[in-house]
C-alpha positions as CSV (number, residue, x, y, z in Angstrom):
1,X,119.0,79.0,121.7
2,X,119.4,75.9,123.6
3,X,120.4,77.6,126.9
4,X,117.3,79.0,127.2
5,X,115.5,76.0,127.8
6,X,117.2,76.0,131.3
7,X,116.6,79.9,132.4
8,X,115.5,81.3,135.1
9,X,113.4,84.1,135.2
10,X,116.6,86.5,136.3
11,X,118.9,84.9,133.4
12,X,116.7,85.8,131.1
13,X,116.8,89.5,133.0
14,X,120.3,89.4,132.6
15,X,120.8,88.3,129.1
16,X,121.9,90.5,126.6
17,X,119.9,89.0,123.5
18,X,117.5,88.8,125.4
19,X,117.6,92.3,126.7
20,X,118.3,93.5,123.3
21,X,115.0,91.6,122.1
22,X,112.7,93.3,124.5
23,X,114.2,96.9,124.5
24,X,115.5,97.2,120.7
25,X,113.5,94.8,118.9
26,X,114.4,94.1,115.4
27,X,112.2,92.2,112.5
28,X,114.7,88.7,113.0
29,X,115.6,89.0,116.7
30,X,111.4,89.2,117.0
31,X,110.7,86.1,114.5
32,X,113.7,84.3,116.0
33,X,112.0,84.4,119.8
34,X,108.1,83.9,118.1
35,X,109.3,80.5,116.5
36,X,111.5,79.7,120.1
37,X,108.3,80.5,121.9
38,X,106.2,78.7,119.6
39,X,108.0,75.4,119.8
40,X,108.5,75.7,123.7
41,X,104.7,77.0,125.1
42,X,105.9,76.1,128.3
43,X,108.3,78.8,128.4
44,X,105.8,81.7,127.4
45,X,104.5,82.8,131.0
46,X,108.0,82.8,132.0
47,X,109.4,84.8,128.9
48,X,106.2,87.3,129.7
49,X,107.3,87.7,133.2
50,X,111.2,88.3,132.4
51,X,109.8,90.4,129.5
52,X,107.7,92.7,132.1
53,X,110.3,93.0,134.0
54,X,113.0,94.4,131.8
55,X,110.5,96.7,130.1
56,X,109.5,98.0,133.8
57,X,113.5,98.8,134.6
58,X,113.8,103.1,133.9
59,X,117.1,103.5,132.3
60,X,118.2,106.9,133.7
61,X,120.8,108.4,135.7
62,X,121.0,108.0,139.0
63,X,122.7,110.9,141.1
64,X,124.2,107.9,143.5
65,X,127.6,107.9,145.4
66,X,129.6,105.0,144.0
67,X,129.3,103.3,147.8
68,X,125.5,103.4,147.4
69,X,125.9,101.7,143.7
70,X,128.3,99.1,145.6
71,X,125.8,98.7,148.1
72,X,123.2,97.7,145.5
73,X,124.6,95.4,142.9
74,X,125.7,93.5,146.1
75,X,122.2,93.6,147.7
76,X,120.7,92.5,143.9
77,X,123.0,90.1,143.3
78,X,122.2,88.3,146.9
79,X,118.7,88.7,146.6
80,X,117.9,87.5,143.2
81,X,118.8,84.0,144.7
82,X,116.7,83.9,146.9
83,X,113.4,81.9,146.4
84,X,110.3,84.3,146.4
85,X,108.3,83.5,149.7
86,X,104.2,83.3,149.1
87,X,102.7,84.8,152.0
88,X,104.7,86.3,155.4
89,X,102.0,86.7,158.8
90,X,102.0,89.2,160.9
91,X,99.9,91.3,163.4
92,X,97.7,92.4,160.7
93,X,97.3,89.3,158.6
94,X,99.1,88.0,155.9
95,X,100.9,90.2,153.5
96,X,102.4,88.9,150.5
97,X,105.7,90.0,150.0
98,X,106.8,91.3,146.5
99,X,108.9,89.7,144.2
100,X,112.7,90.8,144.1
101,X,112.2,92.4,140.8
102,X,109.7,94.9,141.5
103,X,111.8,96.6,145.2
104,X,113.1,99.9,144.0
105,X,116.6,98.4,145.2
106,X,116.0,96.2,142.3
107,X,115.0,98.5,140.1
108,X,117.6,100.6,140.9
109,X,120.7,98.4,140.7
110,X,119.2,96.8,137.3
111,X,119.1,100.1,135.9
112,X,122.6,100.7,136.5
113,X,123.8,97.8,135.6
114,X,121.6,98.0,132.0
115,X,122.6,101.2,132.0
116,X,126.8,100.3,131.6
117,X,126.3,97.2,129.8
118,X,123.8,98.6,127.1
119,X,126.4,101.7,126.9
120,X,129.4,99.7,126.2
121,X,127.3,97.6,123.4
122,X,126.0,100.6,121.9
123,X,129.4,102.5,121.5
124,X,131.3,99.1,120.4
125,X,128.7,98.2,117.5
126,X,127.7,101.7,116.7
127,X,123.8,100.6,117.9
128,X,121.8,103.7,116.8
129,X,123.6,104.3,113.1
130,X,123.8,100.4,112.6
131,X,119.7,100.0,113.4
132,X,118.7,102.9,111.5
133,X,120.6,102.0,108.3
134,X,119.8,98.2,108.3
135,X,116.1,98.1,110.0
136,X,112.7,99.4,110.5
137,X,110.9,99.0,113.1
138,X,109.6,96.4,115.0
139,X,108.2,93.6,112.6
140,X,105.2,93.0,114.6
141,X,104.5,97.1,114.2
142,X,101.8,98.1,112.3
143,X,103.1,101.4,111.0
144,X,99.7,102.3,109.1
145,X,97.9,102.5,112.3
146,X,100.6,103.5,115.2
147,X,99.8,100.2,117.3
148,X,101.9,97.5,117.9
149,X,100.2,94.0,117.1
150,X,100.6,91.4,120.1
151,X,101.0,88.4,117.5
152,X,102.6,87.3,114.2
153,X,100.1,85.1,112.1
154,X,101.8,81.9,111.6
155,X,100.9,79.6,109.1
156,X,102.9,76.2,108.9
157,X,102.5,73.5,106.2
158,X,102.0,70.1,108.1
159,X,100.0,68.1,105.8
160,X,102.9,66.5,103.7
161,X,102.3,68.2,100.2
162,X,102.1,71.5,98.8
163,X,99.3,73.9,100.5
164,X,98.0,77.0,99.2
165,X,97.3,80.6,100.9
166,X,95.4,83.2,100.3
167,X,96.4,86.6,101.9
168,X,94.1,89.3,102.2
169,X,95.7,91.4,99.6
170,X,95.0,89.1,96.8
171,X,98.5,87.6,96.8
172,X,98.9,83.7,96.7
173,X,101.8,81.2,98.7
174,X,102.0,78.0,97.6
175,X,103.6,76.6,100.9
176,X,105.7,73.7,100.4
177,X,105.2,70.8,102.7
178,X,106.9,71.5,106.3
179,X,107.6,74.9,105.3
180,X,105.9,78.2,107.3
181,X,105.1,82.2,106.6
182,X,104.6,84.4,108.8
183,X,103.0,87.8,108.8
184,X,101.3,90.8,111.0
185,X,97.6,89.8,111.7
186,X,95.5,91.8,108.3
187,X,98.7,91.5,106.2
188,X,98.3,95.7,105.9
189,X,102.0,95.8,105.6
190,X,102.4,93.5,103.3
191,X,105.9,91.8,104.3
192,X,106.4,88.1,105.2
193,X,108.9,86.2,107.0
194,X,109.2,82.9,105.1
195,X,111.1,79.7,106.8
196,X,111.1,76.9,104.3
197,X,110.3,76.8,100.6
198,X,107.0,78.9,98.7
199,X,105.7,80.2,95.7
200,X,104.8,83.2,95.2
201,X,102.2,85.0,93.1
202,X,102.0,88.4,94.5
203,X,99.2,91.1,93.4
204,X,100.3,94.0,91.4
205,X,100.6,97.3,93.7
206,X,103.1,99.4,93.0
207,X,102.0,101.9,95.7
208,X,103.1,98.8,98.5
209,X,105.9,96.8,97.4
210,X,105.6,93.5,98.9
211,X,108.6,92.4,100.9
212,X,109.7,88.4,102.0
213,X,112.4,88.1,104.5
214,X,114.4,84.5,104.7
215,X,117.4,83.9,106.2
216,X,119.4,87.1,106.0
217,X,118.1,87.9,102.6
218,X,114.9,90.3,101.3
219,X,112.7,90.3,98.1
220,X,110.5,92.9,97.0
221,X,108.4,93.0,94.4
222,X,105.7,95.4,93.8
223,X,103.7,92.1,91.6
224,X,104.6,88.8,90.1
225,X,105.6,85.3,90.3
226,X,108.4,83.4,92.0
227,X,109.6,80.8,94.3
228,X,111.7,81.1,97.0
229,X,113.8,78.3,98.8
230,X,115.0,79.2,102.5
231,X,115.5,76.3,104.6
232,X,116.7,77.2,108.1
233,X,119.8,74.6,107.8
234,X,120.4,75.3,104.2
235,X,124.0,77.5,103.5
236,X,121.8,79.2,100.8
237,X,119.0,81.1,99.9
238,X,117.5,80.9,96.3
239,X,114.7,83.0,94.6
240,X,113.4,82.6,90.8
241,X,111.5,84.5,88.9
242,X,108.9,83.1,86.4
243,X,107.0,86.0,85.8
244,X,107.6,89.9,86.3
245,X,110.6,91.6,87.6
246,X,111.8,90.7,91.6
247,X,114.4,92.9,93.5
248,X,116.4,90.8,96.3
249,X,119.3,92.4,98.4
250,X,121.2,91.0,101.6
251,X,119.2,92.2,105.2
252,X,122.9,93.7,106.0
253,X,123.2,96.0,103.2
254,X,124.2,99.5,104.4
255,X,120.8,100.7,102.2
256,X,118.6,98.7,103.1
257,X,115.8,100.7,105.2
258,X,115.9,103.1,102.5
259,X,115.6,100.2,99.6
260,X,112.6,98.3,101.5
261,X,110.6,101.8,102.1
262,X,111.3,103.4,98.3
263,X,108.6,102.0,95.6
264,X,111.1,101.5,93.0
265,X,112.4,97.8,92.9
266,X,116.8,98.6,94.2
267,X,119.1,96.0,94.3
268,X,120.3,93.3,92.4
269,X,117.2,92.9,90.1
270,X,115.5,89.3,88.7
271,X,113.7,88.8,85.3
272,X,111.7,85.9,84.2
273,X,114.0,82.5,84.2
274,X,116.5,84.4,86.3
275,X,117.9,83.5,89.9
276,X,120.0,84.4,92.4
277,X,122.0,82.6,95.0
278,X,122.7,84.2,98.2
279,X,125.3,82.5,100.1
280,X,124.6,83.3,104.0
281,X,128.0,82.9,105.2
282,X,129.8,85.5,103.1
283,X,126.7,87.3,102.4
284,X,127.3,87.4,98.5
285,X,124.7,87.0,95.4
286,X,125.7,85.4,92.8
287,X,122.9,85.6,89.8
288,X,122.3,83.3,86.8
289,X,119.8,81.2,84.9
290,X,117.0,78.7,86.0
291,X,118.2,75.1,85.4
292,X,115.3,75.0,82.8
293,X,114.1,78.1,81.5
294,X,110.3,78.4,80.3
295,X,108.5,80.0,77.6
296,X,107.8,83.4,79.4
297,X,105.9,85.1,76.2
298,X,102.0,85.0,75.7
299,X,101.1,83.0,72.6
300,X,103.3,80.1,71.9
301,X,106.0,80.6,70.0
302,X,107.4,79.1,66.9
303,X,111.1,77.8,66.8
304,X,111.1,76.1,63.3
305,X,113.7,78.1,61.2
306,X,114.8,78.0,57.8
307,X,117.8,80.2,56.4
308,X,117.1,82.2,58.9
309,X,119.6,84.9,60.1
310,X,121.2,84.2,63.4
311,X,120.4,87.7,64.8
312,X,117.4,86.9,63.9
313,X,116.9,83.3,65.8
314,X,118.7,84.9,68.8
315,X,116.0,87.9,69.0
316,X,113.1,85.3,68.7
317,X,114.6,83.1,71.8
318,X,115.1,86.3,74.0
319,X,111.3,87.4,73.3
320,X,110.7,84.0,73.9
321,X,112.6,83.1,77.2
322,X,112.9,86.5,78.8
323,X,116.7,86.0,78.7
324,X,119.5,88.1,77.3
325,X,121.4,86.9,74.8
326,X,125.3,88.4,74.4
327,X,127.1,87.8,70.8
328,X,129.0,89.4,68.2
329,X,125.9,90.3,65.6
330,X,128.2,92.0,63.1
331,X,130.2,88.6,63.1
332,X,127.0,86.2,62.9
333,X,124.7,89.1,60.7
334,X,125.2,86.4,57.5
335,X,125.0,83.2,59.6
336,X,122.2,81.2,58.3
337,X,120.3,79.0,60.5
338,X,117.8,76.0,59.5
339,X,116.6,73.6,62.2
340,X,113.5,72.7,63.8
341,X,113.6,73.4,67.3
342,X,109.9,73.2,68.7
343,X,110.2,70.1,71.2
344,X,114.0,71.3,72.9
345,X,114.7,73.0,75.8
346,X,116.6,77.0,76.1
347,X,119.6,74.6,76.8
348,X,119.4,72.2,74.2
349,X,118.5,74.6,71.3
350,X,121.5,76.4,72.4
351,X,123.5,73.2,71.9
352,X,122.1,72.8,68.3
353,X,123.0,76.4,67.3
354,X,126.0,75.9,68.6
355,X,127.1,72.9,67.0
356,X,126.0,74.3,63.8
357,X,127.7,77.4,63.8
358,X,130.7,75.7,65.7
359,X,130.4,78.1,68.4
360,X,130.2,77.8,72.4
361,X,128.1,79.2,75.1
362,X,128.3,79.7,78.5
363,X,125.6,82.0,81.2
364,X,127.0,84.8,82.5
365,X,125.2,86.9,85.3
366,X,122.1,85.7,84.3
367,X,122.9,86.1,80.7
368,X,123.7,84.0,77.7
369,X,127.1,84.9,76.1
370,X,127.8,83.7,72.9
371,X,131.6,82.7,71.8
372,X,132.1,82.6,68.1
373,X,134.5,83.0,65.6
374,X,131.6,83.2,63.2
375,X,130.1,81.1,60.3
376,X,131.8,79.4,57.2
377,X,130.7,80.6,54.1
């Protein structure tokens, strides 16, 4: 959005993105121009101004004669360049004369030209099916009350180290350092806009599903705990889950309005010591394992085993870990196992059963598979 830092009040009137913005707002279009406006406050009375303007242009037809509609894009076009005079004395005293934007010539002309270059847009991208299919309305919309909040509340992590917040629902961010959320003021909705990397412990309510938009991808979760890593520059986007059960599907999908306003979790779903990698640029999720996987069961667990049944040392690591473990169980049913696994990471007791049964494993959408061709006697 460089070029905007040299815009006139007219080329932002002009702009599609930027007309696009103010007439057909979308939840990333919005957060894209808060953040712009937020890191240049010297452009923010002029975006208002360009903003006002568009919103006041009436897109309707015009019963005009196509020499009237000659006559004024020509008559636009010469007076948009032309600097706005303050004051203009006559007989009477001084009158101030309006700016160019608010003449109906203006207002006329503008409307036409929206009016044809809107059209074309909508008809070539299929606008209305493509917005209702992959948004809601305006992020900054408070659809509980019917009013449209003037703000986002922006909270940015400046301090160098991890910083905690509290939203009003109960829920908890752990903000990483030089990462920032963003949110409508009361958090009623409950959906965020995350830029950066957080943790997330999010307050059971399976009434209001709690949603987190970052970088092209969504989460929602109706309560638990996860972290989610969503750098601006980064090709990636990566969400774990510790705790609970997270749903996480690509902004672009064809369902999702209807998967971020139904209270069942839809999509590619996370369980504890899961993950899934969205790659931006092809828009494709690829799920697997945490690097290390933790003890997701309440009491501690026991791993010390002594002739016991492999079955039975698989079930207790999949209670143990949250994880799903695929093998052959009629081919390992008489596999005895004895080893004392208490100190070892998922990873390494893997390696020890492994090695023992002379077996291999590998992770496999976000499972464990388990190659063997089973036990010697």
């Amino acid at each position: 959005m460089k070029r905007y830092l040299q815009y006139r009040i007219e080329d932002f009137v002009w702009d599609q993105a930027f007309r696009q913005w103010v007439l057909l707002p979308t939840r990333e279009t919005d957060a894209r121009w808060q953040q712009w406006l937020a890191e240049h406050p010297d452009k923010v009375a002029l975006v208002a101004e360009a903003r006002a303007m568009v919103q006041s242009l009436q897109l309707r037809e015009l019963p005009l004669s196509d020499q009237e509609i000659r006559y004024a894009v020509q008559r636009t076009l010469g007076q948009a360049r032309k600097q706005q005079a303050p004051f203009i004395p006559d007989a009477d005293g001084p009158v101030r004369r309006l700016p160019f934007y608010q003449h109906s010539w203006f207002r006329m002309a503008a409307s036409l030209i929206l009016i044809a270059g809107l059209g074309l847009w909508a008809w070539t991208v299929q606008l209305p099916s493509r917005l209702s299919a992959l948004m809601r309305p305006d992020f900054s919309y408070d659809q509980l009350t019917g009013t449209r909040q003037p703000m986002l509340t922006e909270t940015v992590n400046r301090t160098g180290k991890v910083m905690p917040v509290k939203l009003t629902d109960g829920s908890l961010v752990i903000l990483k350092a030089g990462s920032r959320i963003s949110y409508v003021p009361g958090f009623r909705s409950r959906e965020v806009f995350l830029s950066g990397e957080a943790f997330f412990e999010v307050t059971k309510n399976p009434a209001r599903p709690f949603l987190i938009y970052a970088n092209g991808l969504v989460t929602k979760v109706l309560g638990t705990s996860f972290l989610i890593r969503a750098y601006p520059k980064d090709p990636e986007v990566i969400v774990e889950v510790k705790t609970g059960r997270v749903a996480v599907f690509a902004q672009t999908d064809p369902q999702a309005s209807r998967k971020m306003s139904d209270r069942e979790l839809d999509g590619v779903v996370l369980t504890p010591n899961q993950k899934i990698v969205f790659e931006r640029s092809e828009v494709r999720l690829s799920k697997s394992l945490v690097a290390d996987p933790q003890v997701v069961a309440g009491p501690a667990q026991r791993f010390s085993f002594d002739d016991t049944p492999l079955p039975t040392v698989f079930a207790t690591l999949e209670r143990a870990y949250g994880v799903d473990i695929v093998y052959d169980e009629e081919l390992l049913a008489n596999c005895p196992l004895t080893a004392e696994l208490a100190d070892q990471p998922l990873f390494e007791k893997l390696d020890v059963i492994c090695r023992v049964i002379e077996a291999r494993y590998e992770l496999i959408d976000g499972q464990i598979v388990i190659n063997s061709r089973g036990c010697k006697p």
